[in-house]
KOLSETI-85803 format. One record per residue (C-alpha): residue number from 1; residue in one letter; x, y, z. Coordinates in pm, 1 decimal. Layout:
// KOLSETI-85803
[NUM; A; [X; Y; Z]];
...
// end
This chain:
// KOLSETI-85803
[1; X; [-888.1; 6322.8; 4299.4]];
[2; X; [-1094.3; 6124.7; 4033.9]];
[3; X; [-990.9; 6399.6; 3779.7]];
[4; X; [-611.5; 6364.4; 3856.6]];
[5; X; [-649.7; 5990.4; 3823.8]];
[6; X; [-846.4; 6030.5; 3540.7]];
[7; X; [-597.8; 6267.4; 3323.1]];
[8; X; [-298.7; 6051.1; 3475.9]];
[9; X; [-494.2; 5727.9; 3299.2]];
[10; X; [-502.7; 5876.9; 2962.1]];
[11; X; [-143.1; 5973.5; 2970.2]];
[12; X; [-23.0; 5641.1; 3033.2]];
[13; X; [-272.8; 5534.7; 2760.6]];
[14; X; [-75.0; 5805.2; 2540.1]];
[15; X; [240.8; 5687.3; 2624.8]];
[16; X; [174.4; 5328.1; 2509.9]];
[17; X; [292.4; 5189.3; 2179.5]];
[18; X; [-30.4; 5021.6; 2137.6]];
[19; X; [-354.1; 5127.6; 1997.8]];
[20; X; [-675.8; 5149.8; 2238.5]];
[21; X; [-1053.1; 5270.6; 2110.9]];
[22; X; [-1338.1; 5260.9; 2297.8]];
[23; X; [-1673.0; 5307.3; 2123.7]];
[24; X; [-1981.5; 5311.7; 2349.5]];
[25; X; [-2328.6; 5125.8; 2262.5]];
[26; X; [-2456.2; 5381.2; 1994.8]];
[27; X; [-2118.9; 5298.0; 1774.2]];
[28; X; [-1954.7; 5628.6; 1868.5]];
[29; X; [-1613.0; 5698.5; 1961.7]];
[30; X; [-1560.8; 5772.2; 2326.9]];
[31; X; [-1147.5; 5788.5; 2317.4]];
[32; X; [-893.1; 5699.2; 2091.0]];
[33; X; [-539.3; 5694.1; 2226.8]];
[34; X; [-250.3; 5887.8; 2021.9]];
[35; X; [-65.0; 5585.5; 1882.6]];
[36; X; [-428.8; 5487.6; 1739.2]];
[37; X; [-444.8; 5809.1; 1612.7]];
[38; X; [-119.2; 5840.2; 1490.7]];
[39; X; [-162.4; 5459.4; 1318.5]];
[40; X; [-538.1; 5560.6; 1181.6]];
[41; X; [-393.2; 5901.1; 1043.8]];
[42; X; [-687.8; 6072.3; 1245.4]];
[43; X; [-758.9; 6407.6; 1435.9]];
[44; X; [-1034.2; 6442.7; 1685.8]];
[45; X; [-1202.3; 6117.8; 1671.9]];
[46; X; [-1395.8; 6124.9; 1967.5]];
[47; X; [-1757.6; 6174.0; 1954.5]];
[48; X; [-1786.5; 6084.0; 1572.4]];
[49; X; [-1953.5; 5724.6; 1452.8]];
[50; X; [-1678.2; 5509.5; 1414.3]];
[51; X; [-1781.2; 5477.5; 997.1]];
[52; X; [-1701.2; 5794.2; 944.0]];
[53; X; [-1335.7; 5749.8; 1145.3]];
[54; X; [-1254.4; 5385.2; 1039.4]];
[55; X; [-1101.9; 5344.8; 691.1]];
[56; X; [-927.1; 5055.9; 771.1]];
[57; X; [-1101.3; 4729.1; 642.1]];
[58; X; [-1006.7; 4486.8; 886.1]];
[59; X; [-1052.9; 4689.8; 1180.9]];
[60; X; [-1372.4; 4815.5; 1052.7]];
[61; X; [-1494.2; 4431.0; 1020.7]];
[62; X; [-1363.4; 4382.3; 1368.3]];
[63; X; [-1559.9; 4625.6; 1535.7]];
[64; X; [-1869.6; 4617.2; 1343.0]];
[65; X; [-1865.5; 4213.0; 1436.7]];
[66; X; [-2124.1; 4100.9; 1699.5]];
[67; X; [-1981.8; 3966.8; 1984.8]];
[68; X; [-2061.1; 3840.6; 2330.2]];
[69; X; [-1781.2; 3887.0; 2534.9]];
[70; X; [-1428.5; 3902.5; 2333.1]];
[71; X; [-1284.6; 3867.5; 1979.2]];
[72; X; [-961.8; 3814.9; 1886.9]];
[73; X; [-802.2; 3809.8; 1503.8]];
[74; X; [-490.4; 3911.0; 1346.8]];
[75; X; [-532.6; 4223.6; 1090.3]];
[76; X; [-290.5; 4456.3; 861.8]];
[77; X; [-287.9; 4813.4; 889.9]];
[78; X; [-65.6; 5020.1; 661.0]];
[79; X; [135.2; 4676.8; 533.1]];
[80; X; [234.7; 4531.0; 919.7]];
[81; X; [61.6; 4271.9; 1123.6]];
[82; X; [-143.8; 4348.9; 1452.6]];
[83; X; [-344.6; 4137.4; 1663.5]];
[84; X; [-628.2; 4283.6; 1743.1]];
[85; X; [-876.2; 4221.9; 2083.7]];
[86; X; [-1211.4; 4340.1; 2108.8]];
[87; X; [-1401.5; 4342.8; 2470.4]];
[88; X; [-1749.0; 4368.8; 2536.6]];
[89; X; [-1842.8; 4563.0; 2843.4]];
[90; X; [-2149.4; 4640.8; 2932.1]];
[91; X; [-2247.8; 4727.2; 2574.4]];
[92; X; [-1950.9; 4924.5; 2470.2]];
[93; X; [-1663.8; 4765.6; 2286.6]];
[94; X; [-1345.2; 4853.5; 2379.3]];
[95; X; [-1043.9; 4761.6; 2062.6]];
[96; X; [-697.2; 4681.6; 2181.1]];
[97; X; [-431.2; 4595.0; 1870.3]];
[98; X; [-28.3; 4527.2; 1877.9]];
[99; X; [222.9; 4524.3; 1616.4]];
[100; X; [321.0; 4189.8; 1608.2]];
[101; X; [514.5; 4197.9; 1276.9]];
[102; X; [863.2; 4168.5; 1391.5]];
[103; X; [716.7; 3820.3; 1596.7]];
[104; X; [594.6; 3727.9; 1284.3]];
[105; X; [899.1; 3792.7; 1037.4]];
[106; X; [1092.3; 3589.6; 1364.2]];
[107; X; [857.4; 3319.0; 1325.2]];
[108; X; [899.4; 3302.0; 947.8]];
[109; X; [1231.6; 3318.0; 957.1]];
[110; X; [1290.9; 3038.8; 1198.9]];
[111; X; [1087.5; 2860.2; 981.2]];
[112; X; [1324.9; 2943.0; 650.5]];
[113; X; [1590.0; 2890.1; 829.9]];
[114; X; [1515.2; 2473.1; 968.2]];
[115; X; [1393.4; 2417.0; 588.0]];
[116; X; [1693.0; 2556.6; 426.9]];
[117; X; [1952.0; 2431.3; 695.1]];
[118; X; [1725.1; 2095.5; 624.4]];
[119; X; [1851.1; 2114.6; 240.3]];
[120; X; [2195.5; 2198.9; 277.7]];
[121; X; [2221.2; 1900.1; 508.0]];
[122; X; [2012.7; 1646.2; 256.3]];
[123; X; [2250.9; 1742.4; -89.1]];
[124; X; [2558.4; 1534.1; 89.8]];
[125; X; [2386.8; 1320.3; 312.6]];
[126; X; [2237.9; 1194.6; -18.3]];
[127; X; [2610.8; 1169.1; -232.8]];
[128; X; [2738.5; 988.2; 71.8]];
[129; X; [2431.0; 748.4; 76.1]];
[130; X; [2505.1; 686.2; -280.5]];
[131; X; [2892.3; 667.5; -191.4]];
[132; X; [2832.0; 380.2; 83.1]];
[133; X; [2625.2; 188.7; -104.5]];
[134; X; [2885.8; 171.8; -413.1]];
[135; X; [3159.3; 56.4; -231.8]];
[136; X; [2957.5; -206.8; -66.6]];
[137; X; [2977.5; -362.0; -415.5]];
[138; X; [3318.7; -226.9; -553.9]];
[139; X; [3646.7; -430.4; -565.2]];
[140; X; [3804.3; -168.2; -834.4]];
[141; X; [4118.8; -4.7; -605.7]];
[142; X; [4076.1; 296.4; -810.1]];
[143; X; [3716.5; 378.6; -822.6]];
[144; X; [3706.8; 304.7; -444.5]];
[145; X; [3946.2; 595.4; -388.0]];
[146; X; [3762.9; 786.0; -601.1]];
[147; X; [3447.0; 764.6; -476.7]];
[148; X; [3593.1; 798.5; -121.2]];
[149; X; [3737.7; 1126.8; -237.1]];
[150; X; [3384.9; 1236.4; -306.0]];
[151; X; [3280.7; 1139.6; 64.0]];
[152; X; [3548.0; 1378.8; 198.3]];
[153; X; [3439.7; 1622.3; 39.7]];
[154; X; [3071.1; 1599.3; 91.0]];
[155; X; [3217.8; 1548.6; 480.3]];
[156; X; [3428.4; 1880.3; 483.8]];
[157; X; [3129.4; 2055.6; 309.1]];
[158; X; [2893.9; 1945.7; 627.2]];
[159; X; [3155.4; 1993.2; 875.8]];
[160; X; [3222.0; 2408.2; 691.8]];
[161; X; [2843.4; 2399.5; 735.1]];
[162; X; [2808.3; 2335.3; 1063.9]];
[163; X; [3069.4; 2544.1; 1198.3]];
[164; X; [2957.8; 2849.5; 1024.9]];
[165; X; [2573.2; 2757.6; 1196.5]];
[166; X; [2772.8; 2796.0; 1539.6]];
[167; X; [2970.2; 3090.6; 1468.2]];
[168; X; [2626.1; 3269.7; 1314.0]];
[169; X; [2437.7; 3110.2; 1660.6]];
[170; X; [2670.2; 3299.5; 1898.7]];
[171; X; [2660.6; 3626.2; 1715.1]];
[172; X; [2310.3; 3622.8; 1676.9]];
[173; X; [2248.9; 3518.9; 2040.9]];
[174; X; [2555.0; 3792.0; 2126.2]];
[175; X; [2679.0; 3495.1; 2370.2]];
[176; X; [2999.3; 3582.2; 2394.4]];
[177; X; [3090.5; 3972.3; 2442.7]];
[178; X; [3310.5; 4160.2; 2186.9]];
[179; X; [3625.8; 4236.6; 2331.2]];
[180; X; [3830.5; 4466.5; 2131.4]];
[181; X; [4210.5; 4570.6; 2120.7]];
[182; X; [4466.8; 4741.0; 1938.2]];
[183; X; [4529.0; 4524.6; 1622.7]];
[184; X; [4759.4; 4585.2; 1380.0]];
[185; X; [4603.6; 4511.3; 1031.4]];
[186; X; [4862.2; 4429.6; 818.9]];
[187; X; [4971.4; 4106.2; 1028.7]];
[188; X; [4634.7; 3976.1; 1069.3]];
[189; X; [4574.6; 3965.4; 687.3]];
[190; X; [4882.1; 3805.7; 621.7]];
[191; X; [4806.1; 3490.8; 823.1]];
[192; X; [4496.9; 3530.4; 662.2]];
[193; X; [4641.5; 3470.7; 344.4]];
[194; X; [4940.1; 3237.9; 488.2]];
[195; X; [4566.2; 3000.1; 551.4]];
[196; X; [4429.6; 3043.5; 210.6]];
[197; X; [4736.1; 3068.2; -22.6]];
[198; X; [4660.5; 2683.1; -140.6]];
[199; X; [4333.6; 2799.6; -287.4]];
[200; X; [4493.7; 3074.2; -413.5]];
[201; X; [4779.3; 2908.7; -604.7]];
[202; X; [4473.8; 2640.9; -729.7]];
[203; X; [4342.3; 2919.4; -965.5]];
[204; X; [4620.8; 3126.1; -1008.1]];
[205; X; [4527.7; 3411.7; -812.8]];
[206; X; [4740.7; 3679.8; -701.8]];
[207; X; [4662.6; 3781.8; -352.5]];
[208; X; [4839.1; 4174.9; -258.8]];
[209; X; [4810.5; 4317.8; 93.8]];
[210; X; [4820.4; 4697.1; 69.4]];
[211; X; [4799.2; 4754.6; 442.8]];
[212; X; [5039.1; 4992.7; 578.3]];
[213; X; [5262.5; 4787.5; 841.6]];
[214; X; [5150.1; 5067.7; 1088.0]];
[215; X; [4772.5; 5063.2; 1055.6]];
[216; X; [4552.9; 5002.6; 1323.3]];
[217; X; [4227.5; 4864.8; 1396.3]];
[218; X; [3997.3; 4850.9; 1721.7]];
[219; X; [3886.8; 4483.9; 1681.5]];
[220; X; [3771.0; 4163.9; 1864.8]];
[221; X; [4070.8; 4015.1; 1702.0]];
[222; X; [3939.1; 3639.8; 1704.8]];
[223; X; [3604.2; 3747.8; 1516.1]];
[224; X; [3768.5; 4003.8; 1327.9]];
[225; X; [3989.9; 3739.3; 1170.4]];
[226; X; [3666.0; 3540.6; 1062.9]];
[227; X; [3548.9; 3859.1; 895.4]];
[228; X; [3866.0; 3911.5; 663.8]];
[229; X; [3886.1; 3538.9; 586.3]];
[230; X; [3530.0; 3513.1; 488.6]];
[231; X; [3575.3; 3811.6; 235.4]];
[232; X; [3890.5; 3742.5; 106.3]];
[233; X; [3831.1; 3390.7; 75.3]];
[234; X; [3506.7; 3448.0; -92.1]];
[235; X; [3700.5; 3698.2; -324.9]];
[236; X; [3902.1; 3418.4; -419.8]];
[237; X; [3684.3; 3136.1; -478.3]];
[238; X; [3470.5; 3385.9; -697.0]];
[239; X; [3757.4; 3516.5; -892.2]];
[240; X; [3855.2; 3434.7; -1250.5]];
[241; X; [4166.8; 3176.9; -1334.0]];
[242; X; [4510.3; 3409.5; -1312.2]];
[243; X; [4308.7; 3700.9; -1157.5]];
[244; X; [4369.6; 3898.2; -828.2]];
[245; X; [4252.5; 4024.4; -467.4]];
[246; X; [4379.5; 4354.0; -356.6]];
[247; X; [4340.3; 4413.6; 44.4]];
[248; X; [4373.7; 4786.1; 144.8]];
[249; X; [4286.9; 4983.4; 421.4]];
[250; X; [4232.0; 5376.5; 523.0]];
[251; X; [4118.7; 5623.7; 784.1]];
[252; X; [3815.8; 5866.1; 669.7]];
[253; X; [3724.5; 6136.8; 916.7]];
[254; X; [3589.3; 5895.8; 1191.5]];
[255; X; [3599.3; 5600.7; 1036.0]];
[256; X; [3827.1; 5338.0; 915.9]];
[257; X; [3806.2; 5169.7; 531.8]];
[258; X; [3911.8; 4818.8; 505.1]];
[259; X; [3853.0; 4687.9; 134.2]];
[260; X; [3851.8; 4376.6; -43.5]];
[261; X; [3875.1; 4385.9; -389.4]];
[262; X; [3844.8; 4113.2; -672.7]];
[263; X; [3891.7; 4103.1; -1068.7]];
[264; X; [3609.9; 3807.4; -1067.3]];
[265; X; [3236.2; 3727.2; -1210.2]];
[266; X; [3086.0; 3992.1; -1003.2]];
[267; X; [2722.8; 4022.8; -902.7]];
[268; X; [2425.1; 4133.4; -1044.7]];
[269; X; [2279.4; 4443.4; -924.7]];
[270; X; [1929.7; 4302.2; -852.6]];
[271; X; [2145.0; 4037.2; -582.2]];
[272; X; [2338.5; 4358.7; -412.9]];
[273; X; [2088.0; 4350.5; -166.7]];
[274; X; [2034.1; 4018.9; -70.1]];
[275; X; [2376.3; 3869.6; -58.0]];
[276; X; [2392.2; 3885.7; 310.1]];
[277; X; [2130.7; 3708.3; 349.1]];
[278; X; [2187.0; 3424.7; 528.6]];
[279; X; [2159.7; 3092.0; 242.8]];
[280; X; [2159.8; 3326.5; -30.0]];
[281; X; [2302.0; 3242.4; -323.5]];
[282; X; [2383.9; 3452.1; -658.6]];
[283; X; [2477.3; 3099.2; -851.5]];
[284; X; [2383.0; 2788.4; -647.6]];
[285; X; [2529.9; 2574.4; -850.1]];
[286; X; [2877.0; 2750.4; -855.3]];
[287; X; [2845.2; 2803.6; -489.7]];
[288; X; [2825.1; 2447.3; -388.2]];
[289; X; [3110.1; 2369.9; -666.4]];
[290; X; [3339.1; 2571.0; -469.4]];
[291; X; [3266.0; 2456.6; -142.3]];
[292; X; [3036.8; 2751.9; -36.5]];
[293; X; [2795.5; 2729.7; 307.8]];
[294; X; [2613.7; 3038.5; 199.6]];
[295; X; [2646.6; 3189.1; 540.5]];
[296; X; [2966.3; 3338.6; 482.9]];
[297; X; [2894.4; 3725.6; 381.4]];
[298; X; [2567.9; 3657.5; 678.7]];
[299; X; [2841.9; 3657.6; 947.2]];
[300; X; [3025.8; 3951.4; 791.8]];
[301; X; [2752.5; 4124.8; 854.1]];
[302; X; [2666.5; 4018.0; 1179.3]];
[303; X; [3033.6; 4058.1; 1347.7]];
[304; X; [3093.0; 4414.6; 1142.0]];
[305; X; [2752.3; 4498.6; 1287.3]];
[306; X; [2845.4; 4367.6; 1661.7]];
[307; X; [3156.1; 4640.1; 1605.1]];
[308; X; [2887.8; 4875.1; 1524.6]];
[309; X; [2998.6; 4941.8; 1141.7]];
[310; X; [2858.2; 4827.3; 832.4]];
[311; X; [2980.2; 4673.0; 507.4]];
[312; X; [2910.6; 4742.9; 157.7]];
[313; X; [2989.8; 4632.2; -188.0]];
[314; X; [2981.5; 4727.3; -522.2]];
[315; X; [3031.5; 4500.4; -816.3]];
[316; X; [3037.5; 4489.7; -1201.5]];
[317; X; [2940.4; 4157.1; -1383.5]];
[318; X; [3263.4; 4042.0; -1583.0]];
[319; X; [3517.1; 4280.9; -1351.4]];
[320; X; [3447.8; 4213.6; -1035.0]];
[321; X; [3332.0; 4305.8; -668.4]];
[322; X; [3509.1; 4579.9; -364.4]];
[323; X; [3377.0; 4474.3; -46.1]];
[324; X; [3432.9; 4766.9; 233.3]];
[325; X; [3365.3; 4709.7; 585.0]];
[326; X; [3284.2; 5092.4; 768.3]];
[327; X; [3414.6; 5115.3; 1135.2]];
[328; X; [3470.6; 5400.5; 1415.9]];
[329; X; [3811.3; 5451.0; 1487.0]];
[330; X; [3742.6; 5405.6; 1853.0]];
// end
């Protein structure tokens, strides 16, 4: 009985994702379960001194450390974060350590995320500060409207703001379920571009839908509809005076191809990568000039992930950028 319960111990100690060593009181290793093993790149542990098995600074540290009854300490092992408990009983220590990295890159991010929602908020809070407190003092008809122009716009820039924050809330949070349908593509970018065509005809650009009238998608059409306007109003704010957008769309194998293409300023290849980040920026400046939130390509991402696809883009500096979003056909 003892032996059963014994060998049905260590195979749930096996099974764990979580490393376990116990060393006894002469610093040798009594057991070492396999994600330890696995973790420590080690075969056949038990029995040796821990030295000789250990390479691992911070562990090392750890259990060399004189202690009472427990220790407890975050360490790194092969670039990620554990924390690590050590347990004095009866003489032998017995070492107990978790990945907590994804906590920790949660943790961080939360953080990034109040500071930089934090400075997005303060750039317009601060123009209409400034606004208020000139017309307090202004009698000038003209300059009044003018600076009351600027407060609109500092106003619509907060209120663009905070509704992508709620959109990028609910998708992260998946709070509301994707519920997809039969959409036909070519009608739903032409009221996408039916919304935009003012800041189209601003700069000149030429906006062509090249969606066959009988092409399909299997969409949540409501979040769906955020996607396309996100890219193709990105593709226009981006683009170069007098230059055009080009939607298209295509089946491959099991997939379908929806692109958005752009003749703008493009993006340099070291910002491919972190574009969809959310708050990233390629040209802060620019991106506040035309009205960006810098969560825009974030919740691409998120709702072409929540329809499990993916989007990519390429991009030339000086030519321009081809967004493609990657979905099953069912």
């Amino acid at each position: 009985m003892e032996n059963v319960l014994k060998d049905t111990l260590v195979g749930f100690l096996d099974f764990l994702k979580e490393g376990l060593i116990v060393i006894d009181q002469n610093k040798n290793i009594q057991y070492m379960n396999r994600y330890a093993k696995e973790l420590l790149n080690v075969k056949n542990p038990e029995g040796k001194r821990f030295s000789q098995v250990v390479e691992n600074n911070y562990l090392y540290s750890l259990i060399s450390a004189d202690i009472k009854n427990q220790l407890q300490e975050e360490i790194v092992i092969n670039g990620d974060i554990f924390l690590a408990k050590v347990l004095n009983i009866n003489g032998n220590k017995v070492i107990h350590f978790q990945d907590i990295t994804p906590f920790e890159i949660y943790k961080q991010a939360k953080k990034d995320f109040v500071s930089n929602v934090s400075h997005e908020l303060k750039t317009p809070i601060t123009v209409l500060k400034g606004v208020i407190e000139t017309l307090e003092d202004e009698n000038d008809p003209q300059v009044i409207k003018e600076f009351l122009n600027k407060a609109k716009k500092r106003i619509h820039q907060m209120d663009s703001l905070i509704n992508d924050l709620l959109i990028l809330a609910k998708l992260e949070s998946k709070e509301e379920k994707i519920q997809k349908k039969k959409v036909k593509l070519k009608g739903l970018v032409n009221q996408i571009i039916d919304d935009l065509q003012h800041i189209a005809s601003e700069k000149m650009v030429k906006i062509k839908n090249s969606v066959s009238s009988d092409f399909t998608v299997f969409v949540d059409e409501k979040k769906f509809s955020i996607l396309l306007k996100n890219l193709i109003e990105n593709a226009i704010k981006y683009n170069k005076h007098g230059g055009s957008v080009l939607i298209n769309a295509e089946k491959e194998d099991r997939y379908v191809l929806i692109t958005v293409s752009d003749t703008g300023i493009g993006i340099p290849k070291e910002s491919l990568p972190l574009i969809f980040e959310r708050f990233y920026r390629v040209d802060k400046s620019r991106s506040r000039n035309v009205g960006g939130t810098g969560l825009g390509l974030s919740i691409v991402k998120h709702i072409t992930e929540a329809h499990n696809g993916k989007v990519e883009v390429e991009s030339q500096i000086g030519k321009g950028s081809k967004f493609t979003v990657k979905l099953p056909v069912n």
